[in-house]
C-alpha positions as CSV (number, residue, x, y, z in Angstrom):
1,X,0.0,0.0,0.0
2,X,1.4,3.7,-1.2
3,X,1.9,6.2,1.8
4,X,0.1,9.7,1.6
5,X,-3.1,10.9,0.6
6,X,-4.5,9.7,-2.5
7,X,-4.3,13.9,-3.8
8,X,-0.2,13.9,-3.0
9,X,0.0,10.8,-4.6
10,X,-1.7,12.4,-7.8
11,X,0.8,15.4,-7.3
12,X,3.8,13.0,-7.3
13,X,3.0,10.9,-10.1
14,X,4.0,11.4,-13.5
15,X,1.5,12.5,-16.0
16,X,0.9,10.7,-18.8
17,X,2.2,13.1,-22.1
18,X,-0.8,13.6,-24.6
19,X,-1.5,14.4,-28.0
20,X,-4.1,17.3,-28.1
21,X,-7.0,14.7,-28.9
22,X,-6.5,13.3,-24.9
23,X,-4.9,10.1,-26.7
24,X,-1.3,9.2,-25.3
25,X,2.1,9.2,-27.3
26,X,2.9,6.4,-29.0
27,X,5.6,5.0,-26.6
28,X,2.8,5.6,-23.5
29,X,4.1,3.1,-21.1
30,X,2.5,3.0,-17.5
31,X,4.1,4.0,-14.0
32,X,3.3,1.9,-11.1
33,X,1.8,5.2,-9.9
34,X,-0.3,5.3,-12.8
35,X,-1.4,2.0,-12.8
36,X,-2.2,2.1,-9.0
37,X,-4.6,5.2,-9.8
38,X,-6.4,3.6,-13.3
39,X,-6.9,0.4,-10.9
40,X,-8.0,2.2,-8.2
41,X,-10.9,3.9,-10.4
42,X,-11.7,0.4,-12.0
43,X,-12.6,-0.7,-7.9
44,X,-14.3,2.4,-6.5
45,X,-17.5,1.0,-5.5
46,X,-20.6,1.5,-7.3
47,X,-18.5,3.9,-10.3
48,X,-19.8,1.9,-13.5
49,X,-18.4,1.8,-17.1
50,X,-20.1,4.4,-18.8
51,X,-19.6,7.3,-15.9
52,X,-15.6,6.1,-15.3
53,X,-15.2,6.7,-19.0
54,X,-17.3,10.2,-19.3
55,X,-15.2,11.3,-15.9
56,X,-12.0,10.2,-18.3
57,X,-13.4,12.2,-21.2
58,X,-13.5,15.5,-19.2
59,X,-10.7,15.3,-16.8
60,X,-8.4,13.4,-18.7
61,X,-7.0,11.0,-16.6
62,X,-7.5,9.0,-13.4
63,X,-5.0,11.3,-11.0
64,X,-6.9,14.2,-12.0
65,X,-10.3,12.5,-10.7
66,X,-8.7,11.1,-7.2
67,X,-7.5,15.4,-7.1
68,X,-10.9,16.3,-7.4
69,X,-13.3,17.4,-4.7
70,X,-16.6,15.9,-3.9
71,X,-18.5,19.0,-5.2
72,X,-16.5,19.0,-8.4
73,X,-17.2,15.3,-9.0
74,X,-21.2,15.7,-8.2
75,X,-20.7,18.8,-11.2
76,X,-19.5,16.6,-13.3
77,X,-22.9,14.7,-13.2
78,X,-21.7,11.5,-10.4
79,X,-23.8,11.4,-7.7
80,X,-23.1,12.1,-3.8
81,X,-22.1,8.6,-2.4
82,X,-19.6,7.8,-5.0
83,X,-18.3,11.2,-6.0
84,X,-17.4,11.0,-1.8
85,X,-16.0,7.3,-2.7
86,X,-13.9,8.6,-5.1
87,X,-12.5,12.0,-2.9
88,X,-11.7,9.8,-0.1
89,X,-9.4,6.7,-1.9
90,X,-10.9,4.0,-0.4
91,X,-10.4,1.7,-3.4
92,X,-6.3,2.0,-3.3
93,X,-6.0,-0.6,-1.0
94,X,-7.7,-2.8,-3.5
95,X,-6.0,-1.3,-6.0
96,X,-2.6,-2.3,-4.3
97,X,-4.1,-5.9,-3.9
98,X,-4.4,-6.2,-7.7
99,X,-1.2,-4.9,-8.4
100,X,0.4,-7.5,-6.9
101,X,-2.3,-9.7,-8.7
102,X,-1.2,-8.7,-12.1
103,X,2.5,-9.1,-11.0
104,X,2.0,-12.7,-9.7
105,X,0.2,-13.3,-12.6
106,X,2.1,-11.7,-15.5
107,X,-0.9,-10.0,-16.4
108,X,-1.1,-6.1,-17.2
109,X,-4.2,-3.4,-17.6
110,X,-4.7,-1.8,-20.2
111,X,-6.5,1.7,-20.1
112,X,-8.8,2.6,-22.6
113,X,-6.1,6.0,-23.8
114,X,-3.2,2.9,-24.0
115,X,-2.4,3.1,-27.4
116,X,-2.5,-0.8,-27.7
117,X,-6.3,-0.7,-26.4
118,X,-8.6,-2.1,-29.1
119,X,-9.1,0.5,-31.5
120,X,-12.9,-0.7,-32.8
121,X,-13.4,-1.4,-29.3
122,X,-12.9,2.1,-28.1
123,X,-16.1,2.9,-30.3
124,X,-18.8,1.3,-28.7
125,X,-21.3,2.9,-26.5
126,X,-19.8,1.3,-23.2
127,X,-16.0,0.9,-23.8
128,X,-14.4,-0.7,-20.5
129,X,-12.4,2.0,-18.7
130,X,-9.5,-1.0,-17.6
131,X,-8.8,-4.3,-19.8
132,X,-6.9,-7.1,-17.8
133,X,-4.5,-9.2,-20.2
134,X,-2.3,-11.9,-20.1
135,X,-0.5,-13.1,-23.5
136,X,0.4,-11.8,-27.1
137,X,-0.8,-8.1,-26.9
138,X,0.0,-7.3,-30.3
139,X,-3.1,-9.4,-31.3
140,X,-5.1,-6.6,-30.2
141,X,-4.3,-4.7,-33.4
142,X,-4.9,-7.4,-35.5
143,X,-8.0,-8.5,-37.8
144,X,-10.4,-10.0,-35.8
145,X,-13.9,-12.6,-36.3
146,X,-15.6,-13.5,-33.3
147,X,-17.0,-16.8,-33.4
148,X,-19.7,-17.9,-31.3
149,X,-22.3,-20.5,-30.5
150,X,-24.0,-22.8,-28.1
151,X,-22.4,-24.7,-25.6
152,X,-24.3,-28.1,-26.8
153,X,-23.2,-28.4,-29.9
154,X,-23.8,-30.9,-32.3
155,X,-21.2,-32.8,-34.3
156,X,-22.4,-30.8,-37.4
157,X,-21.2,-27.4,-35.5
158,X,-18.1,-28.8,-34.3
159,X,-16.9,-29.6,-37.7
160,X,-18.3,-26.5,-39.1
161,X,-16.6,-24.9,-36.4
162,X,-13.4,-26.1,-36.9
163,X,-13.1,-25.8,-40.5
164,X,-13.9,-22.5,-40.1
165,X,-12.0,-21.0,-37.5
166,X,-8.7,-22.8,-38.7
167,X,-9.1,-21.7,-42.5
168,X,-9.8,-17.7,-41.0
169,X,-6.9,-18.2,-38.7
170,X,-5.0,-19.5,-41.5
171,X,-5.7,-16.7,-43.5
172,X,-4.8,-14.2,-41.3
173,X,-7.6,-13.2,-38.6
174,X,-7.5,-13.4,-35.6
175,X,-10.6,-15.4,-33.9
176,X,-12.2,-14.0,-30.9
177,X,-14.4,-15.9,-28.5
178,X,-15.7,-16.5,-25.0
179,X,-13.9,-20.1,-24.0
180,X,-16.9,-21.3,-23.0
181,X,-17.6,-25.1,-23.5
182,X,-18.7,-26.0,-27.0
183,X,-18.7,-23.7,-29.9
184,X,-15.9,-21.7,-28.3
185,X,-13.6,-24.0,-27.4
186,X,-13.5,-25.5,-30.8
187,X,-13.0,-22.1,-32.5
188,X,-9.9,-21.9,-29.8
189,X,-8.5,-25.1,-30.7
190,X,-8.8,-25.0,-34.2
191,X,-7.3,-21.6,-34.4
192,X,-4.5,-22.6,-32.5
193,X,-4.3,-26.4,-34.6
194,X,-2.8,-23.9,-37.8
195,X,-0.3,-21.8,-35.0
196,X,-3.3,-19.1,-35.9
197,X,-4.2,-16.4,-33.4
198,X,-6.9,-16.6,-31.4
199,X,-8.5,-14.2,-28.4
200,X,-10.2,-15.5,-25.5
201,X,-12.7,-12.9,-23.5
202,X,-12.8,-13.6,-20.2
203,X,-16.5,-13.2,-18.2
204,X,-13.8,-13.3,-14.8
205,X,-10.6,-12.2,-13.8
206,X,-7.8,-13.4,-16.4
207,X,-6.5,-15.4,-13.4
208,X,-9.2,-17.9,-13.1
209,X,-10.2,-20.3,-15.7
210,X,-13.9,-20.7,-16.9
211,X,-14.9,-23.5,-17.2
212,X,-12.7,-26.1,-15.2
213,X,-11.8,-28.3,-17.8
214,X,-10.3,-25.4,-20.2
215,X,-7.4,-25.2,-17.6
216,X,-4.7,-26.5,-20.2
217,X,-6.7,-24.0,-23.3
218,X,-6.1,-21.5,-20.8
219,X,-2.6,-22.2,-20.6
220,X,-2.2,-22.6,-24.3
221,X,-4.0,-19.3,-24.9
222,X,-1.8,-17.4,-22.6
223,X,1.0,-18.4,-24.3
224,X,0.0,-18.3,-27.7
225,X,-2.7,-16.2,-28.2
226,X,-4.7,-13.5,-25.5
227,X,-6.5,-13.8,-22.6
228,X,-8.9,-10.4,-21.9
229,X,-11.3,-9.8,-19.2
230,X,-12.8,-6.1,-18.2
231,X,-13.5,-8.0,-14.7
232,X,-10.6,-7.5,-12.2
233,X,-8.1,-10.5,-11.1
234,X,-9.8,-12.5,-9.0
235,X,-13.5,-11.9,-10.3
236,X,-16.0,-14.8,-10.2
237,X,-17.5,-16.2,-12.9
238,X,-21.0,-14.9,-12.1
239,X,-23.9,-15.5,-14.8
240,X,-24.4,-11.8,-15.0
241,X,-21.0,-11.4,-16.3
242,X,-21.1,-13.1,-19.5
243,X,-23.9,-10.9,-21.4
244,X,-21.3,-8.3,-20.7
245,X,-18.5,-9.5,-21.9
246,X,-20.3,-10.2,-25.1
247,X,-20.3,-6.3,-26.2
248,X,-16.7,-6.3,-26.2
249,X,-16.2,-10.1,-28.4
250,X,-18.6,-8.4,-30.9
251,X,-17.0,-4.7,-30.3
252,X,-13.3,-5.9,-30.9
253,X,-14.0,-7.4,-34.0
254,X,-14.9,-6.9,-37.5
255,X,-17.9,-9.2,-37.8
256,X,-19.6,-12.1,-35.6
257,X,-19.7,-15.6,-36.9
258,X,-22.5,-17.4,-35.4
259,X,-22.5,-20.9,-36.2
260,X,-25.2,-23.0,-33.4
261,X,-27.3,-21.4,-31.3
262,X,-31.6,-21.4,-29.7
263,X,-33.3,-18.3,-30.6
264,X,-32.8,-17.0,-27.6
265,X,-29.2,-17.7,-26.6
266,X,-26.1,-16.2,-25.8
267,X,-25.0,-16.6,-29.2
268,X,-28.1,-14.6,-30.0
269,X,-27.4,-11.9,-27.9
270,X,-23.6,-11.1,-29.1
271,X,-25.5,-11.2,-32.5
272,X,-27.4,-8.4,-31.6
273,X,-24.6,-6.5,-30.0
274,X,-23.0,-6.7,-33.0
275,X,-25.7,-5.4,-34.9
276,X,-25.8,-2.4,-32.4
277,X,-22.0,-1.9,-32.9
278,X,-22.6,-1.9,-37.1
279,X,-20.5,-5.1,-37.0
280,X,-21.0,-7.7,-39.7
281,X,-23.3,-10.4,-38.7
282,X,-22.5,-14.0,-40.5
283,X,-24.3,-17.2,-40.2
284,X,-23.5,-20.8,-41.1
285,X,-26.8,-22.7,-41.9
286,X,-28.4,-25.6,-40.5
287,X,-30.6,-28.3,-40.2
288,X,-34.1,-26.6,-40.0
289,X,-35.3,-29.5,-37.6
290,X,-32.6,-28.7,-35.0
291,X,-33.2,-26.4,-32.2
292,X,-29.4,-25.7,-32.4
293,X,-29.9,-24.1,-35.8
294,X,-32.5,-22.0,-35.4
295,X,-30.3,-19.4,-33.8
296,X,-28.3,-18.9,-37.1
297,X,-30.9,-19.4,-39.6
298,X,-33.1,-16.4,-38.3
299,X,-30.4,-14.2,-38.4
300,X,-30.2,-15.3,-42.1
301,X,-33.5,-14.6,-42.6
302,X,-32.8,-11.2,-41.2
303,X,-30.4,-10.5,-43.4
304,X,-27.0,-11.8,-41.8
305,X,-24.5,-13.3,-44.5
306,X,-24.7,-17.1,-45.0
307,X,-21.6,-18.8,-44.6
308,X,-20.4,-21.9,-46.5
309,X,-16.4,-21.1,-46.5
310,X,-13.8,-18.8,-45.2
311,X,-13.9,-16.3,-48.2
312,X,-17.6,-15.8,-47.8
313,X,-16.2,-14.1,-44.3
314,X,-13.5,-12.4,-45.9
315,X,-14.8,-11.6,-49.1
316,X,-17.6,-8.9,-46.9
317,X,-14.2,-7.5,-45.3
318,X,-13.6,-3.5,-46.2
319,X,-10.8,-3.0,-49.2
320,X,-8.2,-1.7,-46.5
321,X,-8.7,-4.9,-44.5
322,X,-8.6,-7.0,-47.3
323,X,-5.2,-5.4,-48.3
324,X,-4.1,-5.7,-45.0
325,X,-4.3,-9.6,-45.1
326,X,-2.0,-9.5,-48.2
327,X,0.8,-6.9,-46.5
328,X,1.0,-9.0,-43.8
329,X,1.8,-11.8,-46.3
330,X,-0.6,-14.7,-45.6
331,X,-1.1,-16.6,-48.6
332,X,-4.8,-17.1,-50.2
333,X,-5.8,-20.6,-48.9
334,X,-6.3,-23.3,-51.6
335,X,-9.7,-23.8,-53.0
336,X,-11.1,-27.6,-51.4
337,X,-12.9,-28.2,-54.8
338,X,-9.9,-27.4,-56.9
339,X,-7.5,-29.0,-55.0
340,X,-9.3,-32.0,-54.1
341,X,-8.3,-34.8,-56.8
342,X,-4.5,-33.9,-56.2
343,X,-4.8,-34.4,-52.9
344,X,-7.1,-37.1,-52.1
345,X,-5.8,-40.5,-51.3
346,X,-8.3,-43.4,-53.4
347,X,-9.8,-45.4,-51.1
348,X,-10.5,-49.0,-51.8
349,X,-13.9,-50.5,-51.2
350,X,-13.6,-50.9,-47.9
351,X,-12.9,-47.5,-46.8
352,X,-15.8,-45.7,-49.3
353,X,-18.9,-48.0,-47.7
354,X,-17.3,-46.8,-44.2
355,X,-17.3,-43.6,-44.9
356,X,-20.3,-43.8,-46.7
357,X,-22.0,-45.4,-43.8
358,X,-21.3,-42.4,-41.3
359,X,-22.6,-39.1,-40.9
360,X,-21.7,-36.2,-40.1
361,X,-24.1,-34.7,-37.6
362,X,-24.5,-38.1,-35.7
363,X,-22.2,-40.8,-34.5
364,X,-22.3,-43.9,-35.0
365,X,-20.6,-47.2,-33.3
366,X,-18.6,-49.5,-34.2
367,X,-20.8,-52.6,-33.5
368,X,-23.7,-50.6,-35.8
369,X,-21.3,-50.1,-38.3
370,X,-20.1,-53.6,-38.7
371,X,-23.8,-55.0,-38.6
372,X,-24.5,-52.7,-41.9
373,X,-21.1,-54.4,-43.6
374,X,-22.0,-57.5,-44.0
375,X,-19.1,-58.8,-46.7
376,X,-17.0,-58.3,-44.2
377,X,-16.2,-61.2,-42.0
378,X,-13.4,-59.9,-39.5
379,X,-13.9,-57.0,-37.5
380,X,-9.9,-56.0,-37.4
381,X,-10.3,-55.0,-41.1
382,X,-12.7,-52.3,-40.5
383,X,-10.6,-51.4,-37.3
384,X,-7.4,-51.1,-39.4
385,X,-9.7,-49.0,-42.1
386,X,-11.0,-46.4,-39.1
387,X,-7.2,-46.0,-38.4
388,X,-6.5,-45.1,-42.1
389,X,-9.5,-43.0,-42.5
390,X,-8.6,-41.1,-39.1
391,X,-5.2,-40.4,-40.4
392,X,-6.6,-39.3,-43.8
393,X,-9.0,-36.7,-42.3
394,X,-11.8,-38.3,-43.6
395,X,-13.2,-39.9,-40.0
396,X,-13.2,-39.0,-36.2
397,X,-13.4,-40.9,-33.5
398,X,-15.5,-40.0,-30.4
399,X,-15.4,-41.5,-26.5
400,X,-17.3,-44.7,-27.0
401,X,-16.0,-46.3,-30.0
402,X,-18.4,-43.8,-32.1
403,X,-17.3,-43.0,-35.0
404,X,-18.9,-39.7,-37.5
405,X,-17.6,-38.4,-40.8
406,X,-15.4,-35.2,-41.3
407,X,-17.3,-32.6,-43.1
408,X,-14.7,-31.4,-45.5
């Protein structure tokens, strides 16, 4: 904890050097003091995200606030309680808490004047103040596609998840999502299958992982990709938390790529954020019987843009981002359809009334499948052919000894 009164240390810290627009140089680093003082706004009790960031509008920064007197702080439209919050620095002892938080944890804020903050992000109606980060920071000023869906999946929007995410992350664009079970996790995964960058946004601090079994996605993320959260270190994962953190997947990012979702769900939601935020909206279409599908294929109906492939993402993308792909020097990714006779392996007979027995959207086992091949009389043939079509691409085996067929 600092010594002094929370006005001497505002006197005493260094102030940050701005261009006449309020917006910092471009080699704005933070102080400790600084940090201390943006942390110490982010925990003042009851001070939301839309009056923290009109108090930053007018006075600039976070020491001139803490200098401020109660009356000055009610003038500027807060009301009693917190302006008296805010005059009497009771949040730097919190503040000093997640200091050492972000040290133990390698993490670092970003304020919304940092340079590096989100550019797109900055625009929305509710910008956080304070981002918490732990990772590739660079990734912030990157192209980036949020990709989103239900946390039941089926094995249709797995696949369709995967090839997606991995050909957009192979081309270039970073994909942005929540790390929630499902949907999210494989748009993580496959991003990071192609050493493509990926962003995870955290609805909790940065040093807790959401859910449980993502621990070792977490890790991979922090090390090769982003972890973001507007919550502080050490924030629960509270239900409430997550519709909020979907403004800022949608508001970092280009577009939203919904893939499986109820009409009603989260996925839904971050839909309509985007909307809010003029973000593209994109769809992949589905199976009009599944509830999982009827998410996506309103939004098509409402005009968002169907998706099939990558390019159909990319091809919507400005001229300026489009060119920005090529700078950066990631090559155009093959065509499936042109490609595919160099590149598939023939099958014998075997392996084409396998794969032609599976399906994509349902698995199916191993005792099924051998009861529908008749011809065959030993079961270690079609074992040996699951093991060639596994290595091919072609079929995917899931806990059970169910097997279902690769989409692409």
């Amino acid at each position: 904890m600092q010594t002094g009164t929370p006005a001497s240390r505002c006197e005493n810290s260094e102030q940050m050097q701005q261009h006449p627009q309020g917006m910092p140089s471009a080699n704005y680093t933070l102080t400790r003091e600084q940090e201390l003082h943006w942390l110490a706004l982010k925990m003042t009790p009851g001070l939301g995200t839309r009056s923290a960031g009109q108090l930053i509008q007018k006075l600039r920064t976070p020491e001139a606030i803490f200098r401020a007197s109660p009356s000055e702080l009610e003038g500027h439209g807060l009301p009693r309680s917190i302006a008296q919050s805010l005059a009497s620095g009771c949040a730097f002892e919190d503040a000093a808490d997640q200091q050492n938080k972000l040290a133990e944890f390698g993490s670092e804020i970003l304020p919304i004047t940092d340079p590096r903050y989100p550019a797109r992000l900055r625009e929305i109606y509710d910008p956080p103040v304070v981002l918490f980060a732990r990772g590739r920071l660079e990734l912030l000023d990157s192209l980036m596609i949020a990709v989103v869906g239900t946390r039941r999946p089926t094995r249709y929007g797995i696949a369709a998840t995967e090839k997606l995410s991995a050909d957009l992350a192979a081309a270039g664009i970073t994909i942005v999502s929540g790390m929630a079970r499902g949907i999210d996790t494989a748009a993580h995964q496959a991003a990071l299958s192609v050493d493509g960058a990926t962003i995870a946004v955290f609805g909790c601090g940065v040093d807790l992982v959401y859910p449980a079994e993502n621990r070792k996605l977490a890790a991979s993320l922090a090390q090769k990709g982003l972890l973001l959260s507007e919550f502080h270190m050490g924030a629960p994962p509270y239900p409430q938390n997550f519709p909020i953190r979907n403004r800022i997947v949608s508001g970092m990012s280009l577009g939203v790529l919904v893939v499986e979702g109820a009409q009603y769900s989260g996925s839904a939601i971050t839909a309509r954020l985007a909307m809010d935020q003029q973000r593209e909206v994109f769809a992949v279409p589905g199976n009009i019987t599944s509830k999982m599908s009827w998410g996506p294929n309103l939004l098509i109906k409402q005009g968002a843009k169907l998706v099939q492939e990558w390019n159909d993402v990319v091809v919507e993308l400005s001229p300026e981002d489009r060119r920005r792909l090529i700078v950066n020097g990631q090559p155009d990714l093959p065509d499936p359809k042109e490609t595919e006779e160099e590149t598939d392996t023939p099958l014998n007979k075997l392996s084409t009334d396998i794969v032609s027995r599976l399906r994509v959207d349902q698995p199916v086992h191993l005792d099924t499948l051998l009861e529908t091949l008749e011809h065959i009389s030993s079961s270690s043939e079609v074992i040996a052919a699951l093991f060639d079509l596994e290595l091919l691409g072609k079929v995917r085996q899931l806990p059970g000894r169910n097997f279902v067929r690769v989409a692409w």
